[in-house]
KOLGU-226407 format. One record per residue: residue in one letter; x, y, z of N, C-alpha, C in turn. Coordinates in steps of 0.05 Angstrom, whole numbers, plus 5000, padded with zeros to 4 digits. Each point is the difference from the previous one (the first is absolute). Example, Ala and Ser with C-alpha at 12.3 -4.5 7.8 and 13.67 -1.06 7.14 Angstrom:
<sites>
a526448865156498250245000501850245000
s499350214986501650245001498550225014
</sites>
This chain:
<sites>
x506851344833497250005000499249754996
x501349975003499849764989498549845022
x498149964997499349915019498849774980
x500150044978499549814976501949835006
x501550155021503549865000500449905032
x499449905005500449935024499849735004
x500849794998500749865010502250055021
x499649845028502150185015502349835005
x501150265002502749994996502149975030
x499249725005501249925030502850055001
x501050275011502650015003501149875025
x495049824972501049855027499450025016
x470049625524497849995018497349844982
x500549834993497450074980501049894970
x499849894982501650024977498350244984
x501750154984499250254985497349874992
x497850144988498150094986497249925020
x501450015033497750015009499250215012
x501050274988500350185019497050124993
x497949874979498050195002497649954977
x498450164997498850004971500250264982
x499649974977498750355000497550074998
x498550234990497350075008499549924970
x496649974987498950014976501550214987
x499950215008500250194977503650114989
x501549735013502649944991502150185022
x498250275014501050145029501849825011
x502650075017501149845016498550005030
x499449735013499150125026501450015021
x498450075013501450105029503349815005
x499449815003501449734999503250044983
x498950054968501750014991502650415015
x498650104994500450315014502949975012
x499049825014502449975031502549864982
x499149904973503349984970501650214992
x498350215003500650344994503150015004
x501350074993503650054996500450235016
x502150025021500850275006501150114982
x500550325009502450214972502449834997
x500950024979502349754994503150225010
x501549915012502450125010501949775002
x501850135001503449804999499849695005
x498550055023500649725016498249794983
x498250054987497749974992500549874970
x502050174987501449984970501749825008
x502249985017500849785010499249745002
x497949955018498049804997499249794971
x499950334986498749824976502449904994
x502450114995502349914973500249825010
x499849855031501749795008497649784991
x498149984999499149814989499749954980
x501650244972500749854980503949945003
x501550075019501449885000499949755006
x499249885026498849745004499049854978
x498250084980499349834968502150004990
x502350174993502749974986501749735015
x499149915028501249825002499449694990
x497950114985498949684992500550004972
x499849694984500350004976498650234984
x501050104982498850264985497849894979
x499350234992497349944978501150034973
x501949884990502349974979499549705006
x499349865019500549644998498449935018
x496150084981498149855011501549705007
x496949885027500849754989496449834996
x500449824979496849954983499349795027
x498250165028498149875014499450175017
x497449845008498450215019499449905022
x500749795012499849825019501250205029
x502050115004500350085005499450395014
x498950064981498550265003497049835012
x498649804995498949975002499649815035
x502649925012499950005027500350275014
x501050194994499950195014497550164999
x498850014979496650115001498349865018
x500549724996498149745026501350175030
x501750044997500850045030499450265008
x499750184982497850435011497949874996
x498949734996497050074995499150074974
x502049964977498550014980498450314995
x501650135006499350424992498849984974
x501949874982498750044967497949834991
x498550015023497549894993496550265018
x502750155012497250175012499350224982
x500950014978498150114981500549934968
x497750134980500949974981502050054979
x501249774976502950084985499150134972
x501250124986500450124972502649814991
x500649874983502949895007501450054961
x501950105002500350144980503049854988
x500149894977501749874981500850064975
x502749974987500550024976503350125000
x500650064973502250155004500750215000
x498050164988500450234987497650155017
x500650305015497350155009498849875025
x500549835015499249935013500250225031
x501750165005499850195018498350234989
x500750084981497250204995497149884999
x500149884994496949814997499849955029
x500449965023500349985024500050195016
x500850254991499550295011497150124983
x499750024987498050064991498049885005
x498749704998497949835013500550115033
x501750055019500250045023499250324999
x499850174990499950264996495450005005
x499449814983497250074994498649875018
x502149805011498649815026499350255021
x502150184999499950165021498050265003
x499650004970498150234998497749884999
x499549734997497449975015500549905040
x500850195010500150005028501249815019
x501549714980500849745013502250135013
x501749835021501950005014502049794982
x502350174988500949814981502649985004
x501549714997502249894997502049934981
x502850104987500849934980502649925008
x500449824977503049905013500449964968
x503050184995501149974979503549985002
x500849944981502450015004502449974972
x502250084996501549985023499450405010
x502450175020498750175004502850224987
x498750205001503050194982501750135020
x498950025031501950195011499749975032
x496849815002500549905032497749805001
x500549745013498249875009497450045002
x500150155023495850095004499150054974
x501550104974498550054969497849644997
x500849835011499849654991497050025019
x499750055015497049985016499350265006
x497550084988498650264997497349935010
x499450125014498150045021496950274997
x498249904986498750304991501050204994
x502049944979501450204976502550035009
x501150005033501850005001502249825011
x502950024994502149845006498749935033
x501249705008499749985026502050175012
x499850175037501550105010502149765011
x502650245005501849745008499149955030
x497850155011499849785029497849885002
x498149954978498949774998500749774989
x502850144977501649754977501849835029
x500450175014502649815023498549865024
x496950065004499149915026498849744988
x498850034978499049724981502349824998
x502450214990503049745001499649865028
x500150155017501349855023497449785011
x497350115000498049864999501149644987
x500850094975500549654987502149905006
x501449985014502949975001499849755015
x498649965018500049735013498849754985
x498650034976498649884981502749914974
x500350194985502250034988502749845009
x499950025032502449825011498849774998
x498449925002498749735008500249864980
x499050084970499749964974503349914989
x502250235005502349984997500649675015
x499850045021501349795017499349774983
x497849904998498749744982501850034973
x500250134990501349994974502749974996
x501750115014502249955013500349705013
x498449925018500049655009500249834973
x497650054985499849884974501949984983
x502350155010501150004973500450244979
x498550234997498950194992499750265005
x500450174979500750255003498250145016
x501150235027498450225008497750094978
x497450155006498650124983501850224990
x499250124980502250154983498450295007
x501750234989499050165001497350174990
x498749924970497649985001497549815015
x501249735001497149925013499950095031
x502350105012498850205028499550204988
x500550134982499650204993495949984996
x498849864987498449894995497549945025
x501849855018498350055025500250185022
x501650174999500150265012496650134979
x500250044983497650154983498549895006
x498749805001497149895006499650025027
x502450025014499850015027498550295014
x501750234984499950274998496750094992
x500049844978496450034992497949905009
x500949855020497449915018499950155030
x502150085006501250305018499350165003
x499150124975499350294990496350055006
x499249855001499249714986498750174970
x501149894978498250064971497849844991
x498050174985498049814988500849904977
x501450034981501249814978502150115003
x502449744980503550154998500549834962
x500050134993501349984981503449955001
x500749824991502349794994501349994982
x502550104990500749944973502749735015
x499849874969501749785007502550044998
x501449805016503450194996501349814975
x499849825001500849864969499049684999
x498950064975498949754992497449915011
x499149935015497349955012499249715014
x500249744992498849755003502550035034
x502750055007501149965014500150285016
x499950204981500650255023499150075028
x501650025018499050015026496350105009
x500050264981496550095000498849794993
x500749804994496549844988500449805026
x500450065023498249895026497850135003
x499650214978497350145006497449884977
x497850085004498149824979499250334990
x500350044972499150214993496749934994
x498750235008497150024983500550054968
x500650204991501950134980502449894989
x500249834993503549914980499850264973
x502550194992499850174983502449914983
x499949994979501949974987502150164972
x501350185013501250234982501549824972
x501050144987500549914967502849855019
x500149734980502449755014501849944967
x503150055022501650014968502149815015
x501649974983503049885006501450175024
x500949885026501550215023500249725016
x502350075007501149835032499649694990
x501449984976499649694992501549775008
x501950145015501449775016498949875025
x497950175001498049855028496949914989
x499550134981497650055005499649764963
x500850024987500449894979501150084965
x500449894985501850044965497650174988
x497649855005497350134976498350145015
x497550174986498550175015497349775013
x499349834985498549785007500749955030
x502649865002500949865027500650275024
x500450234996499950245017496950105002
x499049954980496450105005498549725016
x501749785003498649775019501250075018
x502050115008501850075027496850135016
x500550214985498050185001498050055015
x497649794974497249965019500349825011
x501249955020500349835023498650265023
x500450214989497650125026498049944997
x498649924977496849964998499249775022
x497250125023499949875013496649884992
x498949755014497349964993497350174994
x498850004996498050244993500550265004
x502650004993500850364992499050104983
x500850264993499450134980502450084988
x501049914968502050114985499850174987
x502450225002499350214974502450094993
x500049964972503050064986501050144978
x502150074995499150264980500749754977
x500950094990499749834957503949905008
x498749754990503149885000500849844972
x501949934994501349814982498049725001
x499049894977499349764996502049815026
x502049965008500549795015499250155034
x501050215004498550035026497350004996
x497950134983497749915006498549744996
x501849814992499549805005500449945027
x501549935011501349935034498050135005
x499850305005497250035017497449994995
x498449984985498649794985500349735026
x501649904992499849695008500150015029
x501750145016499550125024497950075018
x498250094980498050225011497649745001
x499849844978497549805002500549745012
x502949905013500349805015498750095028
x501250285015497950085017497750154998
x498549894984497250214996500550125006
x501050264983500050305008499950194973
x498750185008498650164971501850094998
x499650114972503450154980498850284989
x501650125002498550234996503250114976
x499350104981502549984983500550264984
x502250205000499550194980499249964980
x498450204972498949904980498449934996
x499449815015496649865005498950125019
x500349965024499050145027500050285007
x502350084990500150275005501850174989
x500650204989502450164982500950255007
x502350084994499750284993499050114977
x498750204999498550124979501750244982
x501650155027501050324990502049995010
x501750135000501950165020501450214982
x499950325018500950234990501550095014
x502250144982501950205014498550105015
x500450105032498650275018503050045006
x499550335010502050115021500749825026
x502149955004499849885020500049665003
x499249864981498349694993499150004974
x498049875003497849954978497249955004
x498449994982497450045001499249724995
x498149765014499649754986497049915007
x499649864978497149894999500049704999
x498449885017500249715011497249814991
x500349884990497449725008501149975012
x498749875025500349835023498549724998
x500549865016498249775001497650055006
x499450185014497250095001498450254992
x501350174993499850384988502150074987
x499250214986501750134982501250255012
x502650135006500450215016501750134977
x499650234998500950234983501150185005
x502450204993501050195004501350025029
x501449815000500949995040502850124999
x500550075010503350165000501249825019
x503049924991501249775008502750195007
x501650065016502450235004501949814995
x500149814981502349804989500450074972
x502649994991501249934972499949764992
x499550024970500649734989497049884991
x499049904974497749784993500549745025
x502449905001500349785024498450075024
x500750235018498350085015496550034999
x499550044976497450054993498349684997
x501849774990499249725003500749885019
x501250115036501049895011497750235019
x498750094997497250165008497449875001
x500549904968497349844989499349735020
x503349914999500149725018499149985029
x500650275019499650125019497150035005
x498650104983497250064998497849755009
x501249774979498749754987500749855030
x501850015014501549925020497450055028
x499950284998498750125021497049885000
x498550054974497649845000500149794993
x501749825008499649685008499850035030
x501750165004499649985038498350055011
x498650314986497750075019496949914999
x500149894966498249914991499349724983
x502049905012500449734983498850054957
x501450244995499950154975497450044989
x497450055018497850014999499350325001
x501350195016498550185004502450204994
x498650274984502950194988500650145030
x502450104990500950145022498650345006
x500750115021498550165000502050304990
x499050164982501750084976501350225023
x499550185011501350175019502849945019
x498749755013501749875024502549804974
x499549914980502749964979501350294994
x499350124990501250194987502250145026
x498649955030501850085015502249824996
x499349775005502649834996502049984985
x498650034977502849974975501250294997
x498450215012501350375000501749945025
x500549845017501550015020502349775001
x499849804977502149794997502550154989
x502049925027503049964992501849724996
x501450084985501949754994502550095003
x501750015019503050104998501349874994
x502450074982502349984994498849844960
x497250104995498649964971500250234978
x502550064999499350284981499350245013
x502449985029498950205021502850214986
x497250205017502550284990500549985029
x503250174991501450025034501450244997
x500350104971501750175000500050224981
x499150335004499650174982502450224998
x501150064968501050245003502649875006
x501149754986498949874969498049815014
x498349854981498649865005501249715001
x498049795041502349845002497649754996
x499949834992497949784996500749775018
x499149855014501349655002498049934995
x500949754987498149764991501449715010
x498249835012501049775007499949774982
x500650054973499149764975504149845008
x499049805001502249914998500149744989
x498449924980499149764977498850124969
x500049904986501350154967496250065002
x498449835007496550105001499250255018
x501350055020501150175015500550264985
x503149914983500450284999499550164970
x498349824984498350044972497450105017
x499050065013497750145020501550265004
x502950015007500750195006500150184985
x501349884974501650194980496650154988
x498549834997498050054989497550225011
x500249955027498450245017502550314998
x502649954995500850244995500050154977
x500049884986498349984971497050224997
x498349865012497650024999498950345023
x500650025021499850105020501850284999
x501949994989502650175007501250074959
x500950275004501550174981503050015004
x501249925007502949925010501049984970
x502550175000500749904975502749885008
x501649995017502649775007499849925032
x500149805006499749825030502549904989
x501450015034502449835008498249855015
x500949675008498649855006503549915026
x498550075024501949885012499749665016
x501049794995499549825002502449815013
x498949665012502249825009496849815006
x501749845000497649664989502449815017
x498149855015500549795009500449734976
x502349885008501449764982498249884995
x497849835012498449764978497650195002
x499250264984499250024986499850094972
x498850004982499449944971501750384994
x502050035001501450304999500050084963
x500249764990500150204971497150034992
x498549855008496649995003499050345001
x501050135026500250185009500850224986
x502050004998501350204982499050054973
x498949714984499650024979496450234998
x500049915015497150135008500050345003
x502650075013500150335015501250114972
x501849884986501950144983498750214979
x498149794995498850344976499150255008
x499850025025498150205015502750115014
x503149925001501450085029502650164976
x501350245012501250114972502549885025
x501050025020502449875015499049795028
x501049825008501249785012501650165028
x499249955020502150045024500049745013
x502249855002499949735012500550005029
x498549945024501249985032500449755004
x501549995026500249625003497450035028
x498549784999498450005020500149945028
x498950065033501149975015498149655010
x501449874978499649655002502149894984
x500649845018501549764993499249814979
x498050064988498749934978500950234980
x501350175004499150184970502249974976
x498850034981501549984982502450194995
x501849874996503350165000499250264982
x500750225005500250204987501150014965
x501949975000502049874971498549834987
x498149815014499449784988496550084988
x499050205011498050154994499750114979
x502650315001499850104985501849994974
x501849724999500149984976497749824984
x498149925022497049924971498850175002
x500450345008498150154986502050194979
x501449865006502750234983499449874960
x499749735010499449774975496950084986
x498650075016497350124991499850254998
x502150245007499050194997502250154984
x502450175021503050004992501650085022
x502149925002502250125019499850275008
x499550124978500350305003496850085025
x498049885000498150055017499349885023
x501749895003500349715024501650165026
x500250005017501350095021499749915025
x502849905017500349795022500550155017
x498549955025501350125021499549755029
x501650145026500449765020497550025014
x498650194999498050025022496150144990
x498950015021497550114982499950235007
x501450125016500350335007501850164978
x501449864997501950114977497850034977
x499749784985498949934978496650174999
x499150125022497750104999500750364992
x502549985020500650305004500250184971
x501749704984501050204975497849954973
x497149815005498249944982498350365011
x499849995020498950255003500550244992
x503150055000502150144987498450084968
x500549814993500549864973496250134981
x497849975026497549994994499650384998
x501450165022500050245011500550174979
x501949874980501250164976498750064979
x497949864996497450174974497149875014
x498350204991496949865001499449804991
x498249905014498249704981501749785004
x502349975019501549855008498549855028
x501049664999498949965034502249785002
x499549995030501349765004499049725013
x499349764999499249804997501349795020
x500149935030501049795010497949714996
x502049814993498549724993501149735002
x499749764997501149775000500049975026
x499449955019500349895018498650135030
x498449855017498850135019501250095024
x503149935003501850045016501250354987
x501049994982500050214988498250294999
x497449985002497250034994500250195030
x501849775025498450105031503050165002
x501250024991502450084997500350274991
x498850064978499350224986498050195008
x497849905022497850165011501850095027
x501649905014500750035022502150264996
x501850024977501750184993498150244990
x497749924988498150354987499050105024
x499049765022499550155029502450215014
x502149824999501350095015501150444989
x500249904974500350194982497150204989
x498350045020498150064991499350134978
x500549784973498650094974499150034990
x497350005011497450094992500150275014
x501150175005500150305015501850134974
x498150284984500950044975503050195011
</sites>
């Protein structure tokens, strides 16, 4: 659920966006219509995987590289798409995909044609560009591929002369989406960043909106040692007379953005001061939350998310939305929100997948992450023993992690992950064996195994659940097996 927890976890004719406008009232028109997707069939599913096989052939999103020069010739060469409409552009470490589904949720319920690009994805590509609520189809995801491909070569070629690496697999990744959203054509797209910000391939775009989710220690081998020098990474999206809005940070990131925000005249809009959460209640289903906004006070909204994190990663969403529509002047209109946040999903956040025993994934895979976690199960849920089945990629913070799940987890099932990044099994679970005990620790080779017998394990008394976590590879891993296994069927 973490969506408190998300920093992501990179395992790693025409040029597009002239195909059209849309109408005032956010309708697609005629124009756009003729984007409409056929029924998706074989050939079609095909289509799509190959153009994320094709991204597998480029450097992975495990080894950004810090410039944009490059994403930024291949946008000059479509014509500059991510400029035919307006950005939301969404930063931080923690929450930044829920805060991004949810601001995109209320865009929609007020009638916009809306664009989101998040990432990384749990179980297929098209999840990374969402198209008015839904995944792109794979034959608009493969006709947009092939659309850029002569651009992309062109871009490659220069870089390659130079000296210099092919674009990698996010920053095509990157202009495939803006490409796709001027295609469709949308009236705003919301953006979350894929890491770090001042270099990330997205900030060829100028946000109206720079948002900034809670910024902690993550990915410090690129990004930087202290939260200061990762919160300057950061607001490097803040663009000239934007509008900032951010939820409550540490004295050194709100400094950086602070200093950020008034080198380009751009208003700051700040949890606390600007805007708060007020409430948030257990409901069936979610919770119940009450908002200042930057401009109105909204009360009693039912949010179908777990977790207080979710409920401040709502607030931020809110404060987000009326900067956009109203440069934080005018409240929202209380009906057309309440649709939005009653209709925000966040998958793989504290998603159930599995009943009869009960099957949870959560994608916290950083110790802020997974103290959101332990704590919404806590708060939300009567569980009296969770197996927590888990595997964490090597550079990240793993006893962080653990230290966080252990009071809340009565056993440990360790998987090895399907990355060459993951941390050795043995080498796992003897630091949770050191934090917890041998006797509750348990190793196995795979995540089918290791799920099969936590379920086992959950089946045998009430008030038992089971918990997949640490890692977003894991996370898409675990939804794909409760599908397959239809677990949610009592």
């Amino acid at each position: 659920m973490s969506d408190l927890n998300e920093p992501n976890d990179f395992d790693d004719l025409g040029a597009p966006g002239e195909s059209g406008e849309s109408g005032e009232s956010g309708e697609p028109t005629e124009q756009s219509a003729l984007n409409e997707p056929t029924e998706p069939n074989e050939e079609t599913r095909e289509a799509g995987d190959a153009v994320f096989a094709a991204l597998l052939t480029r450097v992975g999103e495990s080894a950004p590289r810090p410039r944009l020069e490059p994403t930024r010739r291949a946008m000059d060469l479509l014509g500059d798409p991510q400029r035919s409409y307006p950005i939301i552009h969404i930063a931080g470490t923690n929450g930044k995909t829920s805060t991004s589904r949810i601001a995109e949720s209320i865009l929609r319920a007020y009638g916009l044609r809306t664009g989101l690009m998040t990432s990384p994805h749990l179980v297929r590509l098209n999840e990374r560009i969402v198209i008015d609520g839904e995944p792109i189809s794979d034959e608009l995801l493969a006709s947009n591929w092939q659309d850029i491909q002569p651009y992309l070569a062109m871009v490659d070629a220069g870089l390659e002369k130079d000296g210099e690496e092919a674009l990698t697999f996010f920053e095509a990744l990157t202009v495939l989406a803006f490409a796709c959203f001027a295609d469709a054509p949308v009236d705003v797209a919301v953006i979350e960043v894929g890491m770090g910000g001042e270099w990330d391939s997205t900030n060829v775009a100028d946000g109206q909106v720079a948002v900034f989710t809670p910024i902690a220690l993550d990915h410090t081998q690129r990004l930087g040692s202290t939260v200061a020098e990762i919160a300057r990474t950061k607001s490097g999206v803040i663009k000239p007379a934007s509008a900032v809005v951010s939820a409550a940070q540490g004295a050194d990131a709100s400094a950086e953005i602070e200093r950020a925000a008034g080198l380009r005249d751009s208003t700051l809009a700040v949890e606390g001061e600007a805007f708060e959460l007020l409430e948030s209640r257990v409901a069936v289903g979610g919770q119940l939350i009450s908002v200042r906004g930057i401009a109105g006070t909204y009360t009693e909204l039912f949010l179908p998310l777990y977790g207080s994190h979710q409920a401040q990663n709502a607030a931020l969403a809110i404060a987000a939305v009326e900067s956009f529509l109203g440069g934080g002047t005018q409240e929202l209109v209380g009906d057309l929100l309440a649709e939005g946040l009653g209709t925000a999903t966040s998958p793989g956040r504290l998603q159930l997948v599995g009943i009869e025993p009960t099957v949870f994934i959560d994608a916290a895979h950083n110790p802020h992450g997974a103290t959101a976690l332990a704590a919404a199960l806590d708060e939300y849920f009567d569980f009296e023993e969770i197996v927590a089945v888990v595997g964490i990629l090597g550079d990240k913070d793993a006893e962080g992690i653990i230290d966080a799940l252990a009071p809340r987890v009565a056993r440990f099932h360790v998987t090895p992950l399907q990355s060459e990044r993951s941390l050795d099994v043995d080498t796992l679970a003897d630091m949770i064996a050191e934090h917890t005990s041998e006797e509750t620790t348990f190793r196995f080779g795979g995540t089918a195994d290791a799920l099969e017998q936590a379920r086992a394990w959950a089946s045998e008394k009430p008030k038992r659940a089971v918990i997949v976590t640490g890692s977003i590879t894991l996370v898409g891993e675990a939804l794909t097996l409760a599908d397959t296994g239809e677990w949610m069927k009592p």
